[in-house]
C-alpha positions in Angstrom: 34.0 -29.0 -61.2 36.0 -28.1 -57.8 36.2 -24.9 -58.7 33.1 -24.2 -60.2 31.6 -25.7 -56.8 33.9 -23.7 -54.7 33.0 -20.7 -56.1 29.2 -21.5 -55.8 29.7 -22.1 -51.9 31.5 -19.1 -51.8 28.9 -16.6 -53.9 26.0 -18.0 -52.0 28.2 -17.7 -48.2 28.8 -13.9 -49.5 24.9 -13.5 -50.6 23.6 -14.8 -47.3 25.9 -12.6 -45.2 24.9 -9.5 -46.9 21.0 -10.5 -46.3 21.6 -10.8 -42.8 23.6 -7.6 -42.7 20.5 -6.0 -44.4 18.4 -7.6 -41.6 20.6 -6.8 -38.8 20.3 -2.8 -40.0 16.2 -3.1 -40.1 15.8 -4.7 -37.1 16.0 -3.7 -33.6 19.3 -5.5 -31.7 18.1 -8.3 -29.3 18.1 -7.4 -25.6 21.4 -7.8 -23.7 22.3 -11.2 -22.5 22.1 -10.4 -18.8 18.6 -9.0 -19.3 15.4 -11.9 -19.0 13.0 -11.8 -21.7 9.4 -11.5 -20.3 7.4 -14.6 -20.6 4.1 -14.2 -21.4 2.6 -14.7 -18.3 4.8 -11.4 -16.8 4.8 -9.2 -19.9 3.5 -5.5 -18.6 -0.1 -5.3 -20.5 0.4 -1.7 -21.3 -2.9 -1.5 -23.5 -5.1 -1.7 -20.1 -5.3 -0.4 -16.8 -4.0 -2.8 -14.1 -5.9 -2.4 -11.0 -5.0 -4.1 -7.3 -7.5 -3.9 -4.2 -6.2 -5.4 -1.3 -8.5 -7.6 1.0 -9.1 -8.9 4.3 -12.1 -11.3 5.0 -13.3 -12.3 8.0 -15.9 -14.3 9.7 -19.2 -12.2 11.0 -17.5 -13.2 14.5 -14.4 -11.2 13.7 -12.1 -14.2 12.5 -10.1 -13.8 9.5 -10.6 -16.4 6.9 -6.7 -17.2 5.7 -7.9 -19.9 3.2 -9.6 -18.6 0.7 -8.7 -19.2 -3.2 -9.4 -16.7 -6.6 -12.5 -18.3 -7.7 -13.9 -17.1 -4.0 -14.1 -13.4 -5.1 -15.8 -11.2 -7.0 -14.6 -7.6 -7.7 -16.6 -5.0 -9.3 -16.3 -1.8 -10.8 -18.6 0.4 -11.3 -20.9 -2.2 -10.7 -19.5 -4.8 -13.4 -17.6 -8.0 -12.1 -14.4 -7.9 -13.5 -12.1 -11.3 -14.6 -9.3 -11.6 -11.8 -6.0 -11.7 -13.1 -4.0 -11.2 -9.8 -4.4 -13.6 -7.1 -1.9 -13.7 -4.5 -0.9 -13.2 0.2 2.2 -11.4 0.8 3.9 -12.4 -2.2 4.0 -8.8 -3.4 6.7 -6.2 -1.6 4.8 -4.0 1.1 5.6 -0.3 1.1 4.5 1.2 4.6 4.8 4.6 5.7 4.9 4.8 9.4 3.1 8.2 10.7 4.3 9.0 14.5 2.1 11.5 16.6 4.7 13.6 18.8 2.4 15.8 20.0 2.9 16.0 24.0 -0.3 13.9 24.8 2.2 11.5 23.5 5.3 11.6 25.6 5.4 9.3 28.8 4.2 6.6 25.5 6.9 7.1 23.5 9.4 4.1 25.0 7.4 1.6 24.5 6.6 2.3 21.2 10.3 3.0 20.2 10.9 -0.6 22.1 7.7 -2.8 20.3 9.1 -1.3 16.7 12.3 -3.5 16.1 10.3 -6.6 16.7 7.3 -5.5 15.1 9.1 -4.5 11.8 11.3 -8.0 11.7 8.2 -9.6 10.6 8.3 -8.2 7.5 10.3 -9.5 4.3 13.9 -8.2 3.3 12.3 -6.8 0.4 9.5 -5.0 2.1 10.0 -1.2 2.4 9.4 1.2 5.2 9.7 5.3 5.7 9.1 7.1 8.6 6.9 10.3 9.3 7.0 12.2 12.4 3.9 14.9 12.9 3.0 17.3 16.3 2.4 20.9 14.5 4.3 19.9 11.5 4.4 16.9 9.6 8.1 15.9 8.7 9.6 13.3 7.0 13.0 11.5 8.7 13.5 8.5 6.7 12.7 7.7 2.8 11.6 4.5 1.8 14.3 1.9 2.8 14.5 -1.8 3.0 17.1 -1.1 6.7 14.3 -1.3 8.9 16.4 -0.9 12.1 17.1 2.5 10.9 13.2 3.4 11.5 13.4 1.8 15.2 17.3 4.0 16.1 15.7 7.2 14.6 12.7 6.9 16.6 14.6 6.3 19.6 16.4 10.0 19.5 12.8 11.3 18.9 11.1 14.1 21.5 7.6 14.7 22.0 6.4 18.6 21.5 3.4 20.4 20.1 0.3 20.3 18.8 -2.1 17.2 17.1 -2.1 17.1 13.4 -3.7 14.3 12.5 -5.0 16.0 9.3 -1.7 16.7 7.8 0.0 13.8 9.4 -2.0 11.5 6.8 -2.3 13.8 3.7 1.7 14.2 3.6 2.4 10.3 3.5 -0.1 9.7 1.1 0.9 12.1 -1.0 4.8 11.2 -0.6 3.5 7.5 -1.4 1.8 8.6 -4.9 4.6 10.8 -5.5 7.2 7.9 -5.7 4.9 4.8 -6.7 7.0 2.3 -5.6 6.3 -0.9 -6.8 4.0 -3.5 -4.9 1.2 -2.8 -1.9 1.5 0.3 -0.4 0.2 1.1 4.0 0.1 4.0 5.9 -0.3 3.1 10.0 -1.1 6.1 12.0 0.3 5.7 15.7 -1.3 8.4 17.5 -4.0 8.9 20.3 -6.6 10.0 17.7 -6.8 13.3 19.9 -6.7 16.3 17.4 -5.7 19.2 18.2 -5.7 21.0 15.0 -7.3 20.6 11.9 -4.3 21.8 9.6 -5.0 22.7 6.3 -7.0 19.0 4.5 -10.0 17.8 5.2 -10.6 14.3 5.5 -12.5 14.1 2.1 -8.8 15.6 0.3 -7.5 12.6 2.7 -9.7 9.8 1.9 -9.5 11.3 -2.3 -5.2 11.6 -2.0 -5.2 7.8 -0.1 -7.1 6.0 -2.7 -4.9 7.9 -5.5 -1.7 6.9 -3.7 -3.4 3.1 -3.6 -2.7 3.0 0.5 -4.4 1.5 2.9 -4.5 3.3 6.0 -4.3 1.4 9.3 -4.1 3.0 13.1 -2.7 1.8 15.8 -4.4 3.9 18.8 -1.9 4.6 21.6 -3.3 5.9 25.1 -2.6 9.5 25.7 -1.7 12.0 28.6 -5.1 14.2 27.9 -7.2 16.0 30.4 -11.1 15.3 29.7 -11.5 18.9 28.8 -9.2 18.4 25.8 -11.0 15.4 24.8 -14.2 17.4 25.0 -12.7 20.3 22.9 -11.4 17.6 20.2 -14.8 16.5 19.2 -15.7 19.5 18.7 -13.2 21.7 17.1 -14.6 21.7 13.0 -12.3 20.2 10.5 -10.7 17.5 12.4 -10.0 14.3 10.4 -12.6 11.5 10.4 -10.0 8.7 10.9 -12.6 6.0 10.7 -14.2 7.1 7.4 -10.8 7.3 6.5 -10.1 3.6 7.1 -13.4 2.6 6.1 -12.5 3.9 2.8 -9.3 2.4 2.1 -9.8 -0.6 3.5 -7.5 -0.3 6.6 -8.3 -1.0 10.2 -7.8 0.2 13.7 -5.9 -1.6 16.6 -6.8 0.2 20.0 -4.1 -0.3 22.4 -5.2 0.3 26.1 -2.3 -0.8 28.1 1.0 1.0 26.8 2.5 -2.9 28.0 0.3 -4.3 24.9 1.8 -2.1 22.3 4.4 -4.7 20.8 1.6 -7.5 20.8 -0.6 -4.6 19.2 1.9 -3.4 16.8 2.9 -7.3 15.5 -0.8 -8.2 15.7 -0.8 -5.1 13.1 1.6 -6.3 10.5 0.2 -9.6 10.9 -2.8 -8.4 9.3 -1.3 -6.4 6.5 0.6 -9.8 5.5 -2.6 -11.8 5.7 -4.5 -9.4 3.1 -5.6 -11.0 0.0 -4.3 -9.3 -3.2 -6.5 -9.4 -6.6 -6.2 -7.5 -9.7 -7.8 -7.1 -12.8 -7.0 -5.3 -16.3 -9.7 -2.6 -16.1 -11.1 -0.9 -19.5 -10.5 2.4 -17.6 -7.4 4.1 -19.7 -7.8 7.4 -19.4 -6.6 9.4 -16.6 -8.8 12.2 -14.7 -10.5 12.9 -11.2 -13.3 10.6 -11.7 -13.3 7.9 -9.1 -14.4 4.6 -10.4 -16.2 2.3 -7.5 -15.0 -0.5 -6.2 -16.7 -3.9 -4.5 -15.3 -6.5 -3.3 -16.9 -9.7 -2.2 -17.5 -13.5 -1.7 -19.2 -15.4 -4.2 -23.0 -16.5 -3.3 -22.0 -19.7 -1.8 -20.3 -18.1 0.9 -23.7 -16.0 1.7 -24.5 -12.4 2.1 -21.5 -9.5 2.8 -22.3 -7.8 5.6 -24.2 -10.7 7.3 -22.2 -13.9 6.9 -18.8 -12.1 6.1 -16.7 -9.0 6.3 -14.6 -7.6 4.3 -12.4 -5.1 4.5 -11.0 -3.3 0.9 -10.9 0.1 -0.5 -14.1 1.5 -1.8 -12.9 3.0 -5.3 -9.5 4.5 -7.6 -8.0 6.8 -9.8 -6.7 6.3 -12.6 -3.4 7.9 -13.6 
């Protein structure tokens, strides 16, 4: 009977193994042990089109409202409200492209603004990401995105100021550059300039607005003063083709901190990543799947209770997206 029973055990051990060989061929191998599976809640939905619109709300008195929860909004596209999926502040990595005017309206301005970017950009998490753009004729990038933000603020302070004002290129480029790489998280470009064109380049500020909302940036500007006689201002306004910088924020959701006194910069500049950090972040899983140039509208707003958009509240968001 012991041997019999032996060589049961043994024939069925030998069967088994050779069924989970069999398996083990048909089956894929399980992931590596130093790799985390997903949990539901942060598998990629790769059937559906995840789309993020950043926020800011404020009061019709100009104050932002920094206490707002998910069930507050309503998103819509293409005039459907959508179920919000993503609700977060700050808690995703920011990618900023800095844009720097060196044109020579510029120059007696540049010190402070080389001295107000270390503090400015220490307010932003180790994680967060920053590249720098330099324009005056040309537009020229100097530093790919990189977490070393004190490498932004030493580059800048080897910079010279020289040339003309293009404001046109000196946004298209960075946007571009941002939906070129895609990094991952929110992505900003803040203009530093004195909004005084002097040359229209070669977009127009509908290719800007259309290249912006593709790249999924937000476009903020800080406005520096400027060394520019009243006849150059004059000529500005009216030279054809110069970039509307306001519809271009308007747009994308961004806004525009005026700087009067070059002494405010650093309280303007920190004020301005303040703000970025204090946008509200929603997403949705959008039906929209297939890529092509139609732009799909976007609304954001408060829910009824909080009264009418416009008159009781602001908000700041961009106005539509691509989808790639």
């Amino acid at each position: 009977m012991g041997v019999k029973y032996a060589l049961a055990v043994t024939i069925v051990c030998l069967a088994g193994a050779a069924f989970a060989f069999a398996q083990s061929q048909s089956m894929p191998p399980p992931p590596p042990p130093d790799l985390p599976i997903p949990s539901p809640q942060s598998a990629v939905r790769v059937s559906v089109n995840l789309v993020m619109v950043d926020a800011t709300v404020k009061t019709k008195d100009g104050q932002i409202i920094a206490d707002l929860k998910k069930d507050d909004f309503e998103v819509l596209e293409d005039g459907v409200v959508q179920k919000l999926e993503v609700f977060s502040r700050d808690e995703l990595p920011l990618n900023i492209a800095i844009v720097l005017d060196l044109s020579d309206s510029v120059e007696p301005f540049l010190r402070p603004l080389r001295d107000s970017m270390t503090s400015a950009l220490g307010a932003l998490k180790p994680e967060d990401q920053v590249a720098l753009f330099t324009f005056s004729s040309n537009v020229q990038l100097h530093v790919f995105l990189t977490n070393d933000k004190a490498r932004i603020a030493r580059y800048i302070s080897t910079s010279t100021a020289g040339g003309a004002t293009n404001i046109n290129d000196g946004l298209f480029v960075p946007a571009k550059y941002l939906l070129t790489e895609q990094p991952n998280g929110r992505r900003v470009i803040i203009l530093i300039s004195d909004d005084v064109g002097t040359s229209a380049g070669r977009e127009n500020t509908q290719k800007i607005i259309a290249e912006s909302l593709e790249a999924d940036a937000g476009v903020y500007n800080l406005t520096v003063p400027g060394y520019n006689p009243i006849e150059l201002v004059r000529a500005a306004h009216n030279m054809a083709g110069l970039v509307d910088i306001r519809k271009v924020l308007e747009q994308t959701g961004g806004e525009n901190f005026n700087v009067e006194d070059p002494e405010h910069v650093d309280t303007a500049f920190r004020d301005l990543i303040a703000r970025i950090k204090t946008r509200y972040t929603l997403g949705y899983y959008g039906k929209s799947n297939k890529a092509g140039a139609k732009l799909h509208r976007l609304e954001v707003r408060l829910k009824p209770s909080f009264g009418q958009k416009g008159r009781d509240y602001i908000i700041m968001a961009k106005s539509g997206f691509y989808v790639h």
